[in-house]
C-alpha positions in Angstrom: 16.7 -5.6 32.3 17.9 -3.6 29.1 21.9 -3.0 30.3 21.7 -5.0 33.7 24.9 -6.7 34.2 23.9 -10.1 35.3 20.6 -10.7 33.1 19.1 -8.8 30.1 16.3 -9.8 27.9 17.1 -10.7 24.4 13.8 -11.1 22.6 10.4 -10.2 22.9 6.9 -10.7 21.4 3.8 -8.0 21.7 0.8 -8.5 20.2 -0.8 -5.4 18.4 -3.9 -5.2 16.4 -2.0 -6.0 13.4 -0.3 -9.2 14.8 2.6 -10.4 16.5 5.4 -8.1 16.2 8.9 -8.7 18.1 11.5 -6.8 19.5 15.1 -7.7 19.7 17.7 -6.1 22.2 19.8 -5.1 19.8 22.8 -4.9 22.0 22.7 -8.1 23.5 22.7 -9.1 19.5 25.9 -7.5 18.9 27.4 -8.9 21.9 26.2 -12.6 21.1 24.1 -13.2 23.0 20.6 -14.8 21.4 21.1 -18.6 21.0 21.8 -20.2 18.1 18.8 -21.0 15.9 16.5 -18.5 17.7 16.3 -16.2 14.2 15.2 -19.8 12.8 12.0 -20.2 15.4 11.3 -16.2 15.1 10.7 -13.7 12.1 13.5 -11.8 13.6 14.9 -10.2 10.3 12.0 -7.9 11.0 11.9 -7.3 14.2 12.6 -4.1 15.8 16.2 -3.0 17.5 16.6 -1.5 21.2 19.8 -0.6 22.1 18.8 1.7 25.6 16.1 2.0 27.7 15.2 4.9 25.9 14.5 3.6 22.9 12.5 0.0 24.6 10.5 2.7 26.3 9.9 4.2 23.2 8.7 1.0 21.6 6.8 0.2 25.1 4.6 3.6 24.5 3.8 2.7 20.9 3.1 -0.8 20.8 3.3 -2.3 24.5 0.9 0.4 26.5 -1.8 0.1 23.4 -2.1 -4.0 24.4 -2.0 -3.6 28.0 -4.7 -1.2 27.3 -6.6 -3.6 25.1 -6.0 -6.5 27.4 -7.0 -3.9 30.5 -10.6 -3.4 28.7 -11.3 -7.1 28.1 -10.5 -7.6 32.1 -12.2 -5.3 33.5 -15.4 -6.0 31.1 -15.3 -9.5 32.9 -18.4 -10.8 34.3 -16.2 -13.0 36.5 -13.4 -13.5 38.7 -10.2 -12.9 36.7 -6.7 -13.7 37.5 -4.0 -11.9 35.5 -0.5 -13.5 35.5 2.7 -11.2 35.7 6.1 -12.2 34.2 9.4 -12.3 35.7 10.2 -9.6 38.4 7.1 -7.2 37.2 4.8 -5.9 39.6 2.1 -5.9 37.6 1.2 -6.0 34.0 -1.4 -4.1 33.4 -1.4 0.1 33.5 -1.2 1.0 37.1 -3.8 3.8 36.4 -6.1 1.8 34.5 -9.6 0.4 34.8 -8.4 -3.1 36.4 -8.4 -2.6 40.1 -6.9 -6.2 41.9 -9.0 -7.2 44.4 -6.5 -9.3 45.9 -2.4 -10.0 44.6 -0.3 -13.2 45.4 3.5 -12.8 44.4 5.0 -16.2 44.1 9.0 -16.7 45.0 10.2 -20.3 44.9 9.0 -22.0 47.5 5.8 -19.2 48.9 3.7 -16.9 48.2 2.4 -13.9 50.0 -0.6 -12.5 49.2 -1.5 -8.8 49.9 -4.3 -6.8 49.6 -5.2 -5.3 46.2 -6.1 -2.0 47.7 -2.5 -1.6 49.4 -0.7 -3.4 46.6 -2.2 -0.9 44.0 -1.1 1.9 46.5 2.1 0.8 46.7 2.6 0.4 42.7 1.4 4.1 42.2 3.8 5.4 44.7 6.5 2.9 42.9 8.3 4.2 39.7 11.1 3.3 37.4 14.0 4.7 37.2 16.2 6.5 34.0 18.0 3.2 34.5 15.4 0.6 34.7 12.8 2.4 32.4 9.8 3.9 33.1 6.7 1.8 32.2 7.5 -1.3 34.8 8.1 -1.4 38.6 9.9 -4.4 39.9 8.1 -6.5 42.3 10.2 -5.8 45.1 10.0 -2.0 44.6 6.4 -2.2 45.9 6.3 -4.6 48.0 9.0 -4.0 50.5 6.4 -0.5 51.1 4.0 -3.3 52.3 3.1 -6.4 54.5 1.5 -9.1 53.3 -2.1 -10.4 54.8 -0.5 -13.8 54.6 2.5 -15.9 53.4 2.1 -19.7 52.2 4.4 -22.2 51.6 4.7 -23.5 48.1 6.0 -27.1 47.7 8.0 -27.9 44.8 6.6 -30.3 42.3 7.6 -32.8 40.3 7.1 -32.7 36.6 4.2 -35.5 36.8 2.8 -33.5 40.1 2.1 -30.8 38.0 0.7 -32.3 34.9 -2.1 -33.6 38.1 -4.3 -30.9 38.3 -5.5 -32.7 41.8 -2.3 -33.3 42.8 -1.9 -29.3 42.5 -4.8 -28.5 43.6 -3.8 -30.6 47.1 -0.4 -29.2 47.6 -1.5 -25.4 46.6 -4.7 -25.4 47.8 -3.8 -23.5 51.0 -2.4 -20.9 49.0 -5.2 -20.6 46.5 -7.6 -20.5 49.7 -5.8 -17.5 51.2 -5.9 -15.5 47.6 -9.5 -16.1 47.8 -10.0 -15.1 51.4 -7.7 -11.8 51.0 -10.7 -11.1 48.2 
């Protein structure tokens, strides 16, 4: 998303062993882009500047990889079911190649989800790769999953704001869909 003409990121937050550190797309900065007052929430002064992809995947080796690793370990030391959310258009965050294997995957759109099988989904991430253009450490969801079927797709009702502060009102409209994740485990 570093360059992309329609969306970019702006700002973002990793957390390393010595604390929160952010990074700050340093072009979209130039160009205007963060809101107003966002320097005011966020120790930005500090923060580090990417202007490329080259330089974010820089920063992605060095402080990025280091707590997906950390975060990788504590999964897969889990002595129970575990389910690890992605953000945005990611495929997966975790290390494709490290010790968390998914036993089963939902990707959610608005309105479904489809679930696949972990197996095939972590197939179809390894064969997946960024691009010079993209970077190199994420593979957009679509990437792998258009090399797949899914076991199943759900619908996904849209809820109100007072649905979803109703964990059993969730749990009734989603339920299918959670039931499915399970089954495809």
């Amino acid at each position: 998303m570093l360059g992309d003409t329609d969306r970019t990121f702006l700002c973002d937050r990793v957390t390393t062993e010595g604390g929160s550190r952010f990074v700050v797309n340093g072009a979209a900065e130039a160009a205007g882009l963060l809101p107003d007052g966002l320097a005011d929430r966020f120790p930005l002064a500090e923060a580090t500047r990417v202007d490329d992809v080259a330089a974010f995947n820089d920063v992605m080796a060095a402080d990025y990889l280091p707590a997906f690793d950390r975060l990788a370990a504590r999964v897969a030391a889990a002595s129970v079911p575990v389910v690890v959310e992605s953000y945005a258009d990611i495929a997966g965050p975790l290390p494709r190649d490290g010790p968390v294997k998914p036993d089963a995957v939902a990707v959610v759109d608005p309105g479904r989800a489809r679930i696949y099988a972990g197996d095939r989904y972590a197939k179809a991430r390894a064969v997946a790769s960024g691009s010079p253009r993209e970077g190199t450490m994420e593979e957009h969801t679509g990437t792998v999953t258009e090399m797949i079927e899914p076991l199943a797709t759900v619908d996904l009702p849209a809820l109100s704001g007072d649905e979803r502060g109703d964990p059993e009102r969730v749990t009734e409209r989603y339920g299918p869909a959670y039931e499915m994740l399970i089954d495809a485990v």
